[in-house]
C-alpha positions in Angstrom: 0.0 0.0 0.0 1.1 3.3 -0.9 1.6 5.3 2.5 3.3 8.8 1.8 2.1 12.0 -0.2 3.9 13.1 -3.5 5.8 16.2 -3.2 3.9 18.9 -5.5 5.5 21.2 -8.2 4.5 24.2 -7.0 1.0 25.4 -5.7 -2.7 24.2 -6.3 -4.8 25.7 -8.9 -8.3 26.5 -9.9 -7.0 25.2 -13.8 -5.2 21.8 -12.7 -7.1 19.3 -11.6 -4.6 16.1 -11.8 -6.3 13.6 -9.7 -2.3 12.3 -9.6 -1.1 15.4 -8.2 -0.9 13.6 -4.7 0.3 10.2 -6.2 -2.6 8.3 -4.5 -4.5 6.1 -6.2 -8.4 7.2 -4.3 -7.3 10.6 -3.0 -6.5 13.8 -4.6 -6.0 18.0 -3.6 -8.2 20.2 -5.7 -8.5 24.0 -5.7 -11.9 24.5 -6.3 -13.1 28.0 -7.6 -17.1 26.3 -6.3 -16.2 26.0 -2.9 -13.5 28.3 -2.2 -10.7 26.7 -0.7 -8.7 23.1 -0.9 -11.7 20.2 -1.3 -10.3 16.7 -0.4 -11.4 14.6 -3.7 -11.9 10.5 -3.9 -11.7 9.1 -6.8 -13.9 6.0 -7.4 -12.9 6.1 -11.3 -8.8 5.6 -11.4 -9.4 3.7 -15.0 -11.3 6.7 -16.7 -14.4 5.1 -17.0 -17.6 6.7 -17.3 -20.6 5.8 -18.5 -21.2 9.3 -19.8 -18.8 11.2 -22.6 -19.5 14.9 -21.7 -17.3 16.9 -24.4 -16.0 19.4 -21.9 -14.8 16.9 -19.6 -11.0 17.3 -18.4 -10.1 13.5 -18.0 -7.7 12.4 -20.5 -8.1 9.0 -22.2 -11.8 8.6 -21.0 -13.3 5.5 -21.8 -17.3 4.0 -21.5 -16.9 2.2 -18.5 -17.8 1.8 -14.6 -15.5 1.6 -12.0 -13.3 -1.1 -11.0 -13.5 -3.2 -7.8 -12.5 -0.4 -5.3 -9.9 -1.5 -2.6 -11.5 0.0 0.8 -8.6 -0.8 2.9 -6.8 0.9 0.7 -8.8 3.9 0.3 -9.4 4.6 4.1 -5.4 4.6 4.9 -5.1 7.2 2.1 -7.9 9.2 3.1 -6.6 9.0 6.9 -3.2 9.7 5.4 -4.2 12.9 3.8 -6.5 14.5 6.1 -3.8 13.8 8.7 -1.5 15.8 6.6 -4.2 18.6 6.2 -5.5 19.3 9.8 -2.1 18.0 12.1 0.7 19.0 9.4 1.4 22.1 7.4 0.4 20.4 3.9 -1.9 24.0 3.2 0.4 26.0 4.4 3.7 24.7 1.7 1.1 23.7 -1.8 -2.6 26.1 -1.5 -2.3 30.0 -2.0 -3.2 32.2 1.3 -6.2 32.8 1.7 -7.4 29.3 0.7 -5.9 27.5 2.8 -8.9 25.6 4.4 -10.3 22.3 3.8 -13.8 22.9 1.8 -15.2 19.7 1.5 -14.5 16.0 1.0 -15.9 15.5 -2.1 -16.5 12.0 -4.2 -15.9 13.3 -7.8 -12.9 11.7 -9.6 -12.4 10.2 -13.0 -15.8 8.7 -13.9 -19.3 8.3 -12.5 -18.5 7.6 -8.5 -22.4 5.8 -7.8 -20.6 3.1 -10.1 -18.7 2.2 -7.5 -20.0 -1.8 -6.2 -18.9 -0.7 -3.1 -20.6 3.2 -3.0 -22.4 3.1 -0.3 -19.3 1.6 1.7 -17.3 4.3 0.4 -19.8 6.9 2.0 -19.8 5.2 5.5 -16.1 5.1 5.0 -15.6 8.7 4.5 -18.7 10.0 7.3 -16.5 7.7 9.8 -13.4 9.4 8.9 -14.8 12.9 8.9 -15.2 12.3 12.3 -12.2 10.6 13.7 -10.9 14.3 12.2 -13.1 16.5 14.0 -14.6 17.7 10.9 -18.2 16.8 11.8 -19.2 20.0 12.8 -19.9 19.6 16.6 -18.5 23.0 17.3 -20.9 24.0 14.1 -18.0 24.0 11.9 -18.4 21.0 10.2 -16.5 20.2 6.6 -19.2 19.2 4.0 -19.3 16.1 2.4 -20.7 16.0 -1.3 -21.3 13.7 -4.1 -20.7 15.3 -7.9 -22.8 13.0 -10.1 -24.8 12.5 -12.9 -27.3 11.1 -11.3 -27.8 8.0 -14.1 -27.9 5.7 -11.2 -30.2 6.9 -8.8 -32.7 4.4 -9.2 -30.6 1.9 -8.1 -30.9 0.9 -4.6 -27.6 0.3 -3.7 -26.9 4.1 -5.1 -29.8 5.4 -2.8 -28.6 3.4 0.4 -25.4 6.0 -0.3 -27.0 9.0 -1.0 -29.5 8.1 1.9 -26.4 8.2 4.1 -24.8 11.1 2.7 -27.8 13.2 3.6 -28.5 11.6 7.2 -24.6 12.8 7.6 -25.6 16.6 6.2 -23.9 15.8 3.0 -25.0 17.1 -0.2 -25.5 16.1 -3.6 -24.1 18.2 -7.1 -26.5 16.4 -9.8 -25.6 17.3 -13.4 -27.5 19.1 -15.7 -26.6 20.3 -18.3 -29.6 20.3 -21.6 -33.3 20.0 -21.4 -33.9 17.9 -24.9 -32.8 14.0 -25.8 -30.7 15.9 -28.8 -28.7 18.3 -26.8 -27.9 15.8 -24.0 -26.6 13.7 -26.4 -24.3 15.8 -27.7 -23.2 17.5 -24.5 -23.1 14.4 -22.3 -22.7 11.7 -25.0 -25.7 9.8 -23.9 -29.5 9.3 -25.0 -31.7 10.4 -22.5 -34.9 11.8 -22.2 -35.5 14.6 -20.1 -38.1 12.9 -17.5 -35.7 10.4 -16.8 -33.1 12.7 -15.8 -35.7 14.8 -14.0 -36.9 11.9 -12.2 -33.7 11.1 -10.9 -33.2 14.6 -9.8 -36.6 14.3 -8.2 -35.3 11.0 -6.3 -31.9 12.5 -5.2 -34.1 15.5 -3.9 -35.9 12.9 -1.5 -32.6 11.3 0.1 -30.3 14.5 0.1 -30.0 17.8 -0.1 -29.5 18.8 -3.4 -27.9 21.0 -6.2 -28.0 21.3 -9.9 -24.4 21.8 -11.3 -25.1 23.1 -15.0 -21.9 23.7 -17.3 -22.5 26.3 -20.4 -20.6 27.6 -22.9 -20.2 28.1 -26.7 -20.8 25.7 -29.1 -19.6 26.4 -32.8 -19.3 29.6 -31.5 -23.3 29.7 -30.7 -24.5 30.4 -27.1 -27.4 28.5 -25.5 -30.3 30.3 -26.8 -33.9 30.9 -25.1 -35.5 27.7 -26.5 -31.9 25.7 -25.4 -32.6 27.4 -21.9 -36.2 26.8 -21.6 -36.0 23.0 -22.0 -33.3 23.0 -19.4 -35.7 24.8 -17.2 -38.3 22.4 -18.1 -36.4 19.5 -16.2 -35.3 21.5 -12.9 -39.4 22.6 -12.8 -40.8 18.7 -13.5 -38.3 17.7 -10.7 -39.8 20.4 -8.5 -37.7 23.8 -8.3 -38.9 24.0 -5.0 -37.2 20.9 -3.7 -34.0 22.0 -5.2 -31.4 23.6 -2.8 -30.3 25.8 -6.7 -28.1 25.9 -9.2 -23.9 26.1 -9.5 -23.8 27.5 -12.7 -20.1 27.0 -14.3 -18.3 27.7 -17.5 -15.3 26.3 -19.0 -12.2 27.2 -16.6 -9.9 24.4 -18.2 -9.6 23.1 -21.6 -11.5 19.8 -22.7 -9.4 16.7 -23.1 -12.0 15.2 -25.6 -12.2 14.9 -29.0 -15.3 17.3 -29.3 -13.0 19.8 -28.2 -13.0 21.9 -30.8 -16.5 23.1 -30.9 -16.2 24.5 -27.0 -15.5 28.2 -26.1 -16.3 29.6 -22.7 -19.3 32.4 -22.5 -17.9 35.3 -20.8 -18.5 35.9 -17.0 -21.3 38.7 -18.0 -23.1 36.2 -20.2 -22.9 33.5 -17.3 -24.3 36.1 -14.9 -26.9 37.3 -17.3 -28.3 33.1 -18.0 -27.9 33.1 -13.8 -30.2 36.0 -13.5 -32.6 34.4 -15.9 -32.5 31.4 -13.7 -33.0 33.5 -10.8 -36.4 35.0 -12.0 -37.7 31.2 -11.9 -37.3 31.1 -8.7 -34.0 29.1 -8.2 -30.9 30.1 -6.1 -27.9 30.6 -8.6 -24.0 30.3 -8.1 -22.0 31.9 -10.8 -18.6 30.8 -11.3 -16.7 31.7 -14.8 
C-alpha cells in the first residue's frame, strides 16, 4: 500500500485538476473556484471510465466504462493519510495559495461516475467515519461538508440510494448534473441518450434522500451560445423535478480546456453572459451560483 504523499511542483490551482497530483491512487487535492478553498477529492474512477462522454470533460483518455473493484482498505489509509497531513501537518500552508488554505469539503468526484462504485455506499460510510475521527463533523458548528458530484444516471438503483440516503442523514449534499433540457442536446453534450423525464426523475429521487444542487456547465458551441429555446427546455427538467425541492443551481463555464475529441466546438461564455443566463434562472425562482 502506498503510505506517503507526492511532493507537488508548486501550488494548487483553480486550472489543474490532476487527480495524480498527490500520487494516490483514491485521493486527490483540488483547488476549487465552487467551494472556495482546498476540497479533499476520492476518486472511485482511477481507470477513466464513465458511462457518460460529456465533451467538456477534463479527464484524459476517458473511456465508457464503470469503475473497477474499489480497494476500501486501501482507500481509508489514504484518506486517513491525507487529512492527517491537512489538519495535524502544514500540507496547506507549503502547496494552497493564502487565503485558501482551508479544507472545503470531502468530495467524491474523480475520473468517472463515482455511484458506479459496487462498493458506493461503503465508500460513503467510510468517509462520514473518517470525517469524524478528524473532528470535521461539525460539533463546534464547523463542520466540513461532504458532497457527491454525479450524474445522477444511477439513482434508481438501490444500492446508489442506500449511499445518498447516508450522505444526507450525515448533512452531506449532492451536485446532480445538468446540463440540456432535450434527448438531442444531451446527447451531444453528455454523449448519452436520455430523455429529459428520466433525468428529472432522478433529480426528483436525489431530492428525496439528500440535499440537493444542480451543477449546469455552459458555454459556446460552434461559436453559438445556448439560446432561449436551449434554456427553456433546461428549465423544463429543474421545474418537473420540483424547483422548489432544489437547494439551486452552481452554474459554471469552462475554466480548463477539454481533453476530448469534441474539443474543438467548445468556447467559454464570458462571466457577463454567465451572470446574465444566472439571473434568468433566478427569475424562476432558483438560487444561482455563478462561477466563470
Amino acid at each position: 500500500m502506498n503510505s506517503s504523499i507526492k511532493p507537488l511542483d508548486g501550488q494548487l490551482s483553480v486550472r489543474n485538476h490532476d487527480r495524480d497530483l498527490a500520487g494516490l491512487t483514491y485521493v486527490y487535492p483540488v483547488l476549487s473556484r465552487r467551494a472556495g478553498g482546498v476540497s479533499v477529492g476520492i476518486n472511485l474512477n482511477p481507470n477513466n471510465a464513465c458511462n457518460w462522454h460529456c465533451v467538456y470533460c477534463q479527464v484524459p483518455g476517458l473511456v465508457r466504462g464503470k469503475a473497477p473493484p474499489i480497494d476500501l482498505a486501501l482507500l481509508e489509509e489514504e484518506l486517513r493519510l491525507f487529512l492527517g497531513a491537512l489538519i495535524h501537518g502544514d500540507w496547506l500552508t507549503r502547496n494552497a495559495p493564502e487565503g485558501l488554505r482551508v479544507v472545503r469539503d470531502i468530495a467524491f468526484s474523480g475520473n468517472g461516475e463515482p455511484t458506479s462504485a459496487a462498493v458506493f455506499p461503503e465508500a460513503i460510510a467510510l468517509a462520514i467515519r473518517l470525517r469524524a475521527e478528524f473532528g470535521l463533523s461539525g460539533e463546534r458548528g464547523d463542520a466540513v461538508p461532504l458532497r457527491l458530484i454525479t450524474n445522477g444516471s444511477l439513482m434508481a438503483q438501490s444500492r446508489v440510494q442506500d449511499g445518498v440516503r447516508r450522505l444526507g442523514e450525515a448533512g452531506g449534499e449532492v451536485w446532480f448534473k445538468v446540463d440540456a433540457g432535450t434527448p438531442d442536446a444531451i446527447e451531444r453534450i453528455n454523449g448519452v441518450r436520455l430523455e429529459p423525464e428520466a433525468v428529472a426523475r432522478h433529480l426528483a429521487q436525489s431530492c428525496a434522500l439528500c440535499p440537493t444542487w444542480v451543477q449546469t456547465c455552459m458555454f459556446r458551441w460552434d461559436g453559438e451560445a445556448p439560446d432561449e429555446a436551449a434554456l427553456e427546455a433546461y428549465l423544463g427538467v429543474l421545474e418537473e423535478a420540483g424547483v422548489g425541492k432544489l437547494q439551486g443551481v452552481l452554474l459554471y463555464g469552462i475554466a480548463r480546456p477539454s481533453m476530448q475529441p469534441e474539443a474543438g466546438h467548445l468556447e467559454p461564455l464570458s462571466a457577463e453572459e454567465l451572470e446574465a443566463i444566472g439571473e434568468c434562472l433566478r427569475q424562476r425562482g432558483l438560487t444561482v451560483r455563478v462561477s466563470p
